[in-house]
N, C-alpha and C positions, 0 to 999 in steps of 0.2 A: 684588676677589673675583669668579668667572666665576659667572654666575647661572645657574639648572637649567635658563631656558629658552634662552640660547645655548649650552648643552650641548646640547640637547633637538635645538635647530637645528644642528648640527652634522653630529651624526649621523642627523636626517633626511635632511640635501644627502649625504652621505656614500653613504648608501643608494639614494638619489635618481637614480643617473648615469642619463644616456643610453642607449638602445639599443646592445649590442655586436655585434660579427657571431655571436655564439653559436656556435662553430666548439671542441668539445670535444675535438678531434682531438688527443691529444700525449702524452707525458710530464707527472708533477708529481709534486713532493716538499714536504714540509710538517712544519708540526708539531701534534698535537692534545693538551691539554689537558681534564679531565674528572672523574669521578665513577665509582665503579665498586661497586655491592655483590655477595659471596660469600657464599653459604652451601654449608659440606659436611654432608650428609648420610647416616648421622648424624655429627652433630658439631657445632661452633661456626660463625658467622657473623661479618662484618663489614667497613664499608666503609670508602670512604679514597679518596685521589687517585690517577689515573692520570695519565699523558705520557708523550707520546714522539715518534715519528719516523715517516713515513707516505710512502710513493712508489708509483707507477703509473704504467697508463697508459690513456688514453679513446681510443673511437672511435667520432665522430660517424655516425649514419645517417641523419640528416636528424631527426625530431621523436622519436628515440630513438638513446639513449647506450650503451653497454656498455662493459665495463673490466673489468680487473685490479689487484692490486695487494696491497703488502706495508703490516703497521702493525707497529709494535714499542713498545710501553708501558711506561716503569716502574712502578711499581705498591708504594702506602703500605700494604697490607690487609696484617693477619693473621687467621689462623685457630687460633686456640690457640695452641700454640709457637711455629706454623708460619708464615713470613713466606711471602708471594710477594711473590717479586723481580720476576717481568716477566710479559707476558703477548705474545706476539704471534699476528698473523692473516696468513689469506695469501687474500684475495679474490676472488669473482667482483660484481660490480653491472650492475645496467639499471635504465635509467630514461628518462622523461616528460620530455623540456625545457618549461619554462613560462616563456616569457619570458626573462631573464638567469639563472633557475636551473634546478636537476636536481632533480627529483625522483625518488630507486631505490630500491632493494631492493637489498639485497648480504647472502650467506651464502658459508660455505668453512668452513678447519681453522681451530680455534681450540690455541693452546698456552699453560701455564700454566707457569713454572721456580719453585720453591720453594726454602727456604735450606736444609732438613732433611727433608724427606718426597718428592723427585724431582722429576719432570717428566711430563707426561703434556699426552696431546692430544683434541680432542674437535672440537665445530660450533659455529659460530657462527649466527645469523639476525637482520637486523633490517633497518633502513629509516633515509633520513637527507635532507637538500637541502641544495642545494652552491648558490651564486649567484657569478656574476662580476661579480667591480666592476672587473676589466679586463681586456684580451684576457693578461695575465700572471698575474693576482691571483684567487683565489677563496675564502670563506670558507664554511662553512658548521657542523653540527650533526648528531649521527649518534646512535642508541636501538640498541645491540646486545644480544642474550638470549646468554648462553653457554651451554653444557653439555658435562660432563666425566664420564664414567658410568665406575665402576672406576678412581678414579684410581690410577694406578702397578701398577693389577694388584690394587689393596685394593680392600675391600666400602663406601668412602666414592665415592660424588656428590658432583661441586661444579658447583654453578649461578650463575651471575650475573649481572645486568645492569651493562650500564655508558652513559654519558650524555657524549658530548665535543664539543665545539669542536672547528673545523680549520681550517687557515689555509693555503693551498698555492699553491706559483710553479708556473707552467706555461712550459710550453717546447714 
């Protein structure tokens, strides 16, 4: 049986690497995992799992990053009837290098596809930090706010936050 404190120790050395050349410069594609809650207004609420697929691209400026970039999530919510199927974004970020991680800001279009009530798009805003554990590999955690005002041309708001894990190869 593995004891919780050689787990413990695992994932401390795990975390633990070396200094990298911190060079954010490139290409990356990944995948994020997460939490996401809905509410429409008026109307019903309710949360569930998101994932999906996430690509960009960074550019290093020395102790500040900037980027682009695409997410595309499936998404477990409904809203009464009403399933959403996906949700994707299409990004701007900047941020603060600390060390082997990014600390940014990223806002852009947010869009929502539903099984029965359309599609409709809105904004997104939130803040996230990304760490390298190798000049290939980065992980990190991201807190976005949605909002979708008039979805589909109808008198419902849908607002959400969502909470995810990211895992991405760089090139």
């Amino acid at each position: 049986m593995v004891k919780p404190i050689t787990i413990l120790s695992v994932v401390a050395s795990f975390f633990a690497t070396p200094a990298l050349s911190q060079d954010w410069t490139g290409f990356y594609a990944g995948g994020e995992l997460g939490f996401a809650d809905l509410d429409a207004s008026p109307g019903p609420s309710d949360s569930g799992f998101i994932g999906g697929f996430l690509t960009g691209y960074d550019y290093d400026l020395g102790d500040w990053v900037v980027g682009a970039g695409l997410d595309y999530d499936f998404s477990d919510i409904s809203l009464g009837t009403t399933d959403v199927d996906s949700i994707y974004r299409v990004k701007a970020r900047g941020g603060y290098k600390a060390g082997d991680g990014l600390i940014y800001a990223t806002t852009g279009y947010a869009h929502i596809d539903t099984d029965n009530a359309g599609d409709d798009g809105g904004y997104f805003i939130g803040g996230g930090y990304e760490r390298l554990l190798s000049d290939q590999f980065s992980v990190g955690g991201e807190l976005l706010y949605h909002m979708i005002e008039n979805f589909n041309s109808g008198a419902v708001d849908i607002d959400g936050t969502s909470v995810q894990f990211r895992g991405s190869f760089r090139f």
